[in-house]
C-alpha positions as protocol buffer text, in pm:
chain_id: "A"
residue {
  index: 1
  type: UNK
  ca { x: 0 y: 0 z: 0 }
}
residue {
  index: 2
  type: UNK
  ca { x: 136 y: 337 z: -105 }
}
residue {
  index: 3
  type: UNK
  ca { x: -56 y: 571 z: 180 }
}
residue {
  index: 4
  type: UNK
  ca { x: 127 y: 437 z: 548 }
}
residue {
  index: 5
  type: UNK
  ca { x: 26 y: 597 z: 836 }
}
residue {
  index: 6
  type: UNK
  ca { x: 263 y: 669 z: 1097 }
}
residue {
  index: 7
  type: UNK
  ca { x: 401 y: 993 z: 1303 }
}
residue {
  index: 8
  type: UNK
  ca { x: 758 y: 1096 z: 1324 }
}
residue {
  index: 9
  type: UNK
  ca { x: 947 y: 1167 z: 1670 }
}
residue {
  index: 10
  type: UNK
  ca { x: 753 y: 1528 z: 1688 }
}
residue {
  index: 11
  type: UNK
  ca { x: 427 y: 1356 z: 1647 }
}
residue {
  index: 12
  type: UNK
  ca { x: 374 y: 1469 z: 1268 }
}
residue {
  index: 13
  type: UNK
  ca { x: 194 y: 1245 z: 1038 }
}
residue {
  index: 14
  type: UNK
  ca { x: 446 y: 1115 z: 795 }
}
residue {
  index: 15
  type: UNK
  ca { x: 166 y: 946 z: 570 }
}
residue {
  index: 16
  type: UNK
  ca { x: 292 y: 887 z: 205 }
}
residue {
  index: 17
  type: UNK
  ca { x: 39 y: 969 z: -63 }
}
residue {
  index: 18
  type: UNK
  ca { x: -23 y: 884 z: -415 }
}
residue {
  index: 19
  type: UNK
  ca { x: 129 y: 1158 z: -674 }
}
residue {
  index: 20
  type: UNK
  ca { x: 183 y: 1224 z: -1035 }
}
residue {
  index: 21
  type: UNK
  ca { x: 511 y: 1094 z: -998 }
}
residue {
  index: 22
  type: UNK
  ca { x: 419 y: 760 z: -796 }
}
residue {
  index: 23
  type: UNK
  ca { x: 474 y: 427 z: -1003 }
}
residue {
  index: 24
  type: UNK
  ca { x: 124 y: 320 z: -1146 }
}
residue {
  index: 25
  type: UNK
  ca { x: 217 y: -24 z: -999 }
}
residue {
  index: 26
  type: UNK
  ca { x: 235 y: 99 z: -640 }
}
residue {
  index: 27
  type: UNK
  ca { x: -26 y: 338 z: -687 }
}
residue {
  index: 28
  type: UNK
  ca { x: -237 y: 15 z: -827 }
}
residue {
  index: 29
  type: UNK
  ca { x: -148 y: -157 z: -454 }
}
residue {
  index: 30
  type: UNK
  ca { x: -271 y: 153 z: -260 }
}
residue {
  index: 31
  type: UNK
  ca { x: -610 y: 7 z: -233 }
}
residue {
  index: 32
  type: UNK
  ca { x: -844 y: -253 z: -299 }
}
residue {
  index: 33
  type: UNK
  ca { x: -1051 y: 23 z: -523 }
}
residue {
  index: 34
  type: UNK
  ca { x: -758 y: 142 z: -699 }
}
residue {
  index: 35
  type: UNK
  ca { x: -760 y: -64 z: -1016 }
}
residue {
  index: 36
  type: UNK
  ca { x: -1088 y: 16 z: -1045 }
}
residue {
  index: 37
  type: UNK
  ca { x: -1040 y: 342 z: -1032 }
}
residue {
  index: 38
  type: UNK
  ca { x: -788 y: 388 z: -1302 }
}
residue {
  index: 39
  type: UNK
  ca { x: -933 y: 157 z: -1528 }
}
residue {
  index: 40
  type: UNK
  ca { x: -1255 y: 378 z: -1497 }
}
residue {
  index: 41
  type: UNK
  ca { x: -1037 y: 724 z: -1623 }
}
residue {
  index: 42
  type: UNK
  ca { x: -909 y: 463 z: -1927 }
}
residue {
  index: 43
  type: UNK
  ca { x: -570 y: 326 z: -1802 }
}
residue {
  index: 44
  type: UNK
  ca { x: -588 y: 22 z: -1891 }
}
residue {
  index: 45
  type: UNK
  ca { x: -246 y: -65 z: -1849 }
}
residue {
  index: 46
  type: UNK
  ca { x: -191 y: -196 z: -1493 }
}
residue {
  index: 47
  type: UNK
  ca { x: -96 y: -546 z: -1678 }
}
residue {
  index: 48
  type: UNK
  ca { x: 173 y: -400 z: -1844 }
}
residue {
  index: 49
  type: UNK
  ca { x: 541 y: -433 z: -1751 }
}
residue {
  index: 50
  type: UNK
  ca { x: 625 y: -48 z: -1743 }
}
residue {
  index: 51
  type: UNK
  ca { x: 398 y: -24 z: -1431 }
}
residue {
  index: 52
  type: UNK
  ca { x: 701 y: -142 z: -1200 }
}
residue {
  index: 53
  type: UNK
  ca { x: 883 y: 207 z: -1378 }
}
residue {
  index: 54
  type: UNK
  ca { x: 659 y: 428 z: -1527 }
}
residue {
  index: 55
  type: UNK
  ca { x: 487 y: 721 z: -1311 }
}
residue {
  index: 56
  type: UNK
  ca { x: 118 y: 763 z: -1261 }
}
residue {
  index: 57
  type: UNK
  ca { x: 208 y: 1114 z: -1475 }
}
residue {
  index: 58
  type: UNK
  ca { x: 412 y: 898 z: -1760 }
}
residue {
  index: 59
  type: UNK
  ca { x: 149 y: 674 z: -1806 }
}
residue {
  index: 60
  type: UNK
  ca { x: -194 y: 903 z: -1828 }
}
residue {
  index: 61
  type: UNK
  ca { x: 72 y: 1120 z: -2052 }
}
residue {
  index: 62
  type: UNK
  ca { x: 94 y: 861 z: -2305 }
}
residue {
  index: 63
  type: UNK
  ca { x: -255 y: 763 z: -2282 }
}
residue {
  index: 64
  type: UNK
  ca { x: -362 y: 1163 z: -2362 }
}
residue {
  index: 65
  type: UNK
  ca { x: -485 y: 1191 z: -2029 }
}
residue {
  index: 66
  type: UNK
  ca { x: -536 y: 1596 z: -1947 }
}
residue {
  index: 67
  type: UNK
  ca { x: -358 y: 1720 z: -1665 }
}
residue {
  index: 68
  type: UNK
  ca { x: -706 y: 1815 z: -1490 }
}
residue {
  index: 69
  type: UNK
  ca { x: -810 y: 1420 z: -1557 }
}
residue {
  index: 70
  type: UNK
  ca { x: -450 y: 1331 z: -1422 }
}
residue {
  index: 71
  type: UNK
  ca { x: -522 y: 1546 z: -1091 }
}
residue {
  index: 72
  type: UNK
  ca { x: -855 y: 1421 z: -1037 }
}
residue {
  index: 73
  type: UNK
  ca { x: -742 y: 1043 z: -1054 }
}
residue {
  index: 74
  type: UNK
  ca { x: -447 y: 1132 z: -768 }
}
residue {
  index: 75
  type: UNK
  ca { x: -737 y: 1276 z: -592 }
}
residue {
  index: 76
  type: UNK
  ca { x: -933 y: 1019 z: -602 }
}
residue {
  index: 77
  type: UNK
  ca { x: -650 y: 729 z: -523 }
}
residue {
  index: 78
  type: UNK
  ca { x: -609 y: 908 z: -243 }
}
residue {
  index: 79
  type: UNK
  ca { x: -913 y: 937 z: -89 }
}
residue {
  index: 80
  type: UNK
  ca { x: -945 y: 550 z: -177 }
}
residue {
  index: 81
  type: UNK
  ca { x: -614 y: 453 z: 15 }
}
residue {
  index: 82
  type: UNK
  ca { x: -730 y: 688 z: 294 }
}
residue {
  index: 83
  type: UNK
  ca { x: -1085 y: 567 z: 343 }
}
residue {
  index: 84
  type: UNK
  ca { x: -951 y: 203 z: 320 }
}
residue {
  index: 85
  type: UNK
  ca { x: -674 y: 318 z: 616 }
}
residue {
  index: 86
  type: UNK
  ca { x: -930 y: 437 z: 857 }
}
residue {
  index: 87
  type: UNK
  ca { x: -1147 y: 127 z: 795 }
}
residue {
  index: 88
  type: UNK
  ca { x: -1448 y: 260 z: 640 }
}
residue {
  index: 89
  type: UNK
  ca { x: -1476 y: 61 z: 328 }
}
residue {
  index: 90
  type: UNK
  ca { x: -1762 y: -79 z: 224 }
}
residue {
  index: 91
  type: UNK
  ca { x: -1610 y: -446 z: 357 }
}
């Protein structure tokens, strides 16, 4: 998973989240609803070997993915991996 929760030594949440520049394949781990998710804003392409090296922003690039479309599938990751972390799916 891509978002981990945890504080530092001054009690600030350290919690990594999905960017542009976050490998589709670990931004395709961040949460159960994440493949389902991308596939739904046309990326097709979490089969493909480039997702172990090719960034979220490489990837919706060569697909001719806006950058608003590209912003608004981040957004939406995250919220995913987020809602998932707190334990509010829909389990």
């Amino acid at each position: 998973m891509v978002k981990t929760e945890h504080k530092d030594e001054d009690g600030k949440d350290n919690t990594r989240k999905i960017t542009r520049e976050t490998v589709i394949g670990e931004a395709a781990r961040s949460s159960d609803d994440a493949p389902e998710i991308m596939f739904g804003y046309g990326l097709h392409c979490l089969g493909c070997g480039m997702t172990a090296f090719e960034t979220i922003e490489q990837g919706c690039g060569a697909h001719g993915m806006s950058d608003e479309e590209i912003d608004k599938m981040v957004e939406d990751l995250n919220e995913a991996a987020e809602k998932e972390a707190l334990g509010s799916g829909d389990d």
